[in-house]
KENU-12586 format. One record per residue: x, y, z of N, C-alpha, C in turn. Coordinates in steps of 0.2 Angstrom, whole numbers, plus 5000, padded with zeros to 4 digits. Layout:
XYZXYZXYZ ...
//
This chain:
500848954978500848964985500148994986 499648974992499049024992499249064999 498749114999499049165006499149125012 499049045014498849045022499349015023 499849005018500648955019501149005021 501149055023501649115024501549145029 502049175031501949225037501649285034 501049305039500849365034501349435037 501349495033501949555035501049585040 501349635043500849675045500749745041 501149765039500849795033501349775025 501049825020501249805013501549885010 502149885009502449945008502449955001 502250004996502250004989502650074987 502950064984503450164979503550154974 503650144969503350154962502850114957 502650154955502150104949502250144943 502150084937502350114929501450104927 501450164922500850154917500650214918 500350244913499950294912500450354913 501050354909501350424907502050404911 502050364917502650334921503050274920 503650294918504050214915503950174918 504350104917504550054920505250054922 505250054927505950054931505849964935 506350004936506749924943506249924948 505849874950505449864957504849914956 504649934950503749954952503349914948 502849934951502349884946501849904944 501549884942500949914938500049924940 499649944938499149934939498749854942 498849804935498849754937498949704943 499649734943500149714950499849724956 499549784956499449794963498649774964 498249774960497649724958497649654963 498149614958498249544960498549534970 498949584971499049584976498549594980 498149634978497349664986497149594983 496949564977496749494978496949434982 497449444980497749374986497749404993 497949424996497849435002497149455003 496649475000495949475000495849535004 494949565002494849615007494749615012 494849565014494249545022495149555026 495749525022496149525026496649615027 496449675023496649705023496349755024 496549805032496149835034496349925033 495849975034495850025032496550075038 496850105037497550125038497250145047 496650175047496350195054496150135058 495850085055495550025057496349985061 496849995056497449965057497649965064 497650055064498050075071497750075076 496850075076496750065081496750005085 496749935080496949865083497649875088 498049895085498649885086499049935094 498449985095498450025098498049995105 497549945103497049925108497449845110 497949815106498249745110497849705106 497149735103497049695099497349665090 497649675088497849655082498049585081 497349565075497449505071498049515068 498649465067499049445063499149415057 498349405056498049385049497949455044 498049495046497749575044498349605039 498349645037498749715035498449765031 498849815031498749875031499149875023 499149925020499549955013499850025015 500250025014500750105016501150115008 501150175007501450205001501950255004 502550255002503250285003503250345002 503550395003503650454998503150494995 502650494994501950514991502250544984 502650474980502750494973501950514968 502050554962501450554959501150504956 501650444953501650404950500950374957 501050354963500450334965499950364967 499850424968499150464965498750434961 499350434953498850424948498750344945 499150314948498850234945498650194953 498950214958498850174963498050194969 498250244967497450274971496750274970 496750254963496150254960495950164961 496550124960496450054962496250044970 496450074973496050094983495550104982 495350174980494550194978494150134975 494350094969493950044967493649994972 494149964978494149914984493949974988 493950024989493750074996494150045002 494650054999495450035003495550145006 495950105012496150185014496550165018 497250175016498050165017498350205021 499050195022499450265026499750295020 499950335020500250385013500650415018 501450415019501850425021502250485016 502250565021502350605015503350605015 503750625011504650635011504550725011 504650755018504750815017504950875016 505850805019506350855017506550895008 506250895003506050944999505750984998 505351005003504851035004505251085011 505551085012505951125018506851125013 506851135010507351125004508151105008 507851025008508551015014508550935007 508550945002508850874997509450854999 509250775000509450745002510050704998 
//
């Protein structure tokens, strides 16, 4: 399949990634994983979390575009997932889970 045969999503939501000290669980993926992905959907088509909002804010937003959003601000993506943004000069939403941090677990 190459990117131009699908509906694109408007953004890309990511929560666990294995490698460097973090297992492999069900549904995360790895360093490479997330690699391959900002490749196919390419840099030109994924734009920076503020760049995002302002399109979409303005009625301007391309449909060809998205954003990367990260769940929960687990550590696993700090330490594999962030340094791969840094490498593209990617800058995402980080969406934090706060109710443990107000000690209301859920």
């Amino acid at each position: 399949m190459n990117s131009g045969s699908f509906r694109r999503p408007y953004g890309l939501m990511f929560h666990h990634f294995h490698g460097e000290g973090h297992p492999k669980i069900q549904g995360s993926l790895s360093a490479d994983n997330l690699r391959s992905i900002i490749e196919f959907f390419g840099l030109n088509n994924i734009l920076s979390a503020e760049d995002w909002h302002k399109q979409v804010m303005s009625g301007n937003f391309n449909s060809q575009q998205t954003c990367l959003t990260f769940d929960d601000s687990l550590r696993c993506q700090y330490d594999i997932a962030l340094p791969i943004l840094q490498d593209y000069d990617i800058k995402a939403f980080w969406f934090v889970y706060t109710a443990p941090l107000e000690n209301k677990i859920q």
